[in-house]
BALOBA-1460 file (C-alpha; in Angstrom, 3 decimals):
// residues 77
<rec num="1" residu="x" x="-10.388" y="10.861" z="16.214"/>
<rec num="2" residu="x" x="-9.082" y="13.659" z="13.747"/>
<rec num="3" residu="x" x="-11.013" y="16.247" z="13.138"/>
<rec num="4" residu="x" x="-10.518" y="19.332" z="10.527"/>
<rec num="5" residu="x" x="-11.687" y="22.140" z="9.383"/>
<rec num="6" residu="x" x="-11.970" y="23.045" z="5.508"/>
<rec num="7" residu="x" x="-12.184" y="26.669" z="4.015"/>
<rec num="8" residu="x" x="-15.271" y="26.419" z="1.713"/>
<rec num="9" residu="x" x="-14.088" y="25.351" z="-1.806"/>
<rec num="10" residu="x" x="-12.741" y="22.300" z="-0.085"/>
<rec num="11" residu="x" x="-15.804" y="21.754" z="1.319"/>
<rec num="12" residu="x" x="-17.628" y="21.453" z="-1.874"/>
<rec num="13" residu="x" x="-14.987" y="19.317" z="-3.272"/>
<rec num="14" residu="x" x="-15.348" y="17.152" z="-0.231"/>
<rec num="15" residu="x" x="-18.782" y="16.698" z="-0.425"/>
<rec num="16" residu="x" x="-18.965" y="15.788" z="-4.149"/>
<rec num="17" residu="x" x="-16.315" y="13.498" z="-3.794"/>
<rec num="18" residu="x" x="-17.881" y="12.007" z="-1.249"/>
<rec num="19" residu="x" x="-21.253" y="11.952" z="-3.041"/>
<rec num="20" residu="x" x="-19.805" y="10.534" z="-6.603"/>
<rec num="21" residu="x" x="-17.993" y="7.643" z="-4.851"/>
<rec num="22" residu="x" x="-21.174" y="7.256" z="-2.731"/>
<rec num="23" residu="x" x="-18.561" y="6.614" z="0.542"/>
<rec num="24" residu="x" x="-17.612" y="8.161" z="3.940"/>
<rec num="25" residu="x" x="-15.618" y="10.898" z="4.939"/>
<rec num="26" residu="x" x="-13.791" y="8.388" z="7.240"/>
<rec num="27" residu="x" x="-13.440" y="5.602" z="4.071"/>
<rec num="28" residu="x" x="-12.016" y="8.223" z="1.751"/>
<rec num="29" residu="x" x="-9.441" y="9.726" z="4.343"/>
<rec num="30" residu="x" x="-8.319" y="5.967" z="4.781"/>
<rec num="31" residu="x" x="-8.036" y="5.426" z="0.959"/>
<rec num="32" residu="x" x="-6.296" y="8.441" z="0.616"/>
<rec num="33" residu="x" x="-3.651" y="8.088" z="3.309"/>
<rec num="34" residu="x" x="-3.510" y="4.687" z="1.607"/>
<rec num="35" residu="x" x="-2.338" y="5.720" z="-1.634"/>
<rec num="36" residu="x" x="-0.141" y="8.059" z="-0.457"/>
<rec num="37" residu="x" x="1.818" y="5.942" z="1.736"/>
<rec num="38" residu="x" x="1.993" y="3.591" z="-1.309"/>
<rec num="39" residu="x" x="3.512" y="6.212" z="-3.360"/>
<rec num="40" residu="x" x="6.145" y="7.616" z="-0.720"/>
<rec num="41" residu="x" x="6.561" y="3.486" z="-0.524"/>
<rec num="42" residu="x" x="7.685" y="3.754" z="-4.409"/>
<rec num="43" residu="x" x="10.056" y="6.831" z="-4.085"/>
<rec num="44" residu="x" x="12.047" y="5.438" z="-1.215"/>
<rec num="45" residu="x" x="15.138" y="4.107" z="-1.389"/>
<rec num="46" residu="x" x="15.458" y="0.324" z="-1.431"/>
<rec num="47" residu="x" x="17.211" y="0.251" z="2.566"/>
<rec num="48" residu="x" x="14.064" y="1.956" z="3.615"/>
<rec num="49" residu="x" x="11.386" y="-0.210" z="1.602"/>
<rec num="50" residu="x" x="9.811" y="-2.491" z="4.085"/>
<rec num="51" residu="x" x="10.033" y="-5.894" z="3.412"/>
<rec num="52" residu="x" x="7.103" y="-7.975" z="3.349"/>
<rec num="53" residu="x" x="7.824" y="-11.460" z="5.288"/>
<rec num="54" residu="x" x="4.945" y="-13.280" z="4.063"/>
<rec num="55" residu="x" x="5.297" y="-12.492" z="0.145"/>
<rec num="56" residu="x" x="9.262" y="-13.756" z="0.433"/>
<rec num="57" residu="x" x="8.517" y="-17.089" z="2.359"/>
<rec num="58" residu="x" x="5.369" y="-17.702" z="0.371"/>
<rec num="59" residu="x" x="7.683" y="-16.976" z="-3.120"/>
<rec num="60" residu="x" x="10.398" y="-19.160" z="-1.164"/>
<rec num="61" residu="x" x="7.582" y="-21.839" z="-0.458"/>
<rec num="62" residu="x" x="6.597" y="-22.018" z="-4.043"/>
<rec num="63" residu="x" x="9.685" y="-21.647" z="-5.703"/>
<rec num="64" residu="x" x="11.302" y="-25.241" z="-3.034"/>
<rec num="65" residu="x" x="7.786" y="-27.344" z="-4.061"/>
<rec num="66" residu="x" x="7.856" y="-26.162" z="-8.046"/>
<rec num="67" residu="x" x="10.784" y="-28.158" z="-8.824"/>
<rec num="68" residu="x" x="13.862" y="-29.497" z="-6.919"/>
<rec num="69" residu="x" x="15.672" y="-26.862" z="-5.771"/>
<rec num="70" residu="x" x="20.021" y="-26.711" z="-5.825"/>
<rec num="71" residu="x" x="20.703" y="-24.631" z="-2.443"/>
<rec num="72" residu="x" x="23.558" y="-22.675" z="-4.341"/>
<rec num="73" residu="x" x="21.345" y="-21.621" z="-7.274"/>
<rec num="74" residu="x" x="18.683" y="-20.759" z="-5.535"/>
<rec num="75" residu="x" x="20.985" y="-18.578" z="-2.772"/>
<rec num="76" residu="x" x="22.692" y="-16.731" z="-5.439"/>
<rec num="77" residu="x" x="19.214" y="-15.624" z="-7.270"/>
């Protein structure tokens, strides 16, 4: 469990937050860790992207069934 302590302004701001999007403390930290990771994801270099398995063999799936598929053509896209 993480647990932190907030001067007062950031208190406040917590608490509306938390109040106008009618959520948790623990739901917004998530959310927020969330989007940052998917931003740092964004400004990485393509080596360090990770690669999502199931998106490429899903695309590869779809792309063999939508029409016949030449193995050279499709290698060199």
């Amino acid at each position: 469990m993480l647990t932190q302590e907030f001067d007062q302004q950031t208190e406040r701001y917590l608490t509306d937050i938390l109040s106008y999007e009618n959520t948790t403390s623990d739901e917004l930290l998530k959310s927020l860790i969330h989007d940052r990771w998917l931003s740092l994801q964004a400004e990485l270099p393509a080596p360090y992207k990770r690669i999502n398995h199931k998106q490429a063999i899903a695309e590869f799936i779809r792309r063999k069934y939508a029409q016949p598929v030449n193995r050279e053509v499709f290698l060199a896209q």
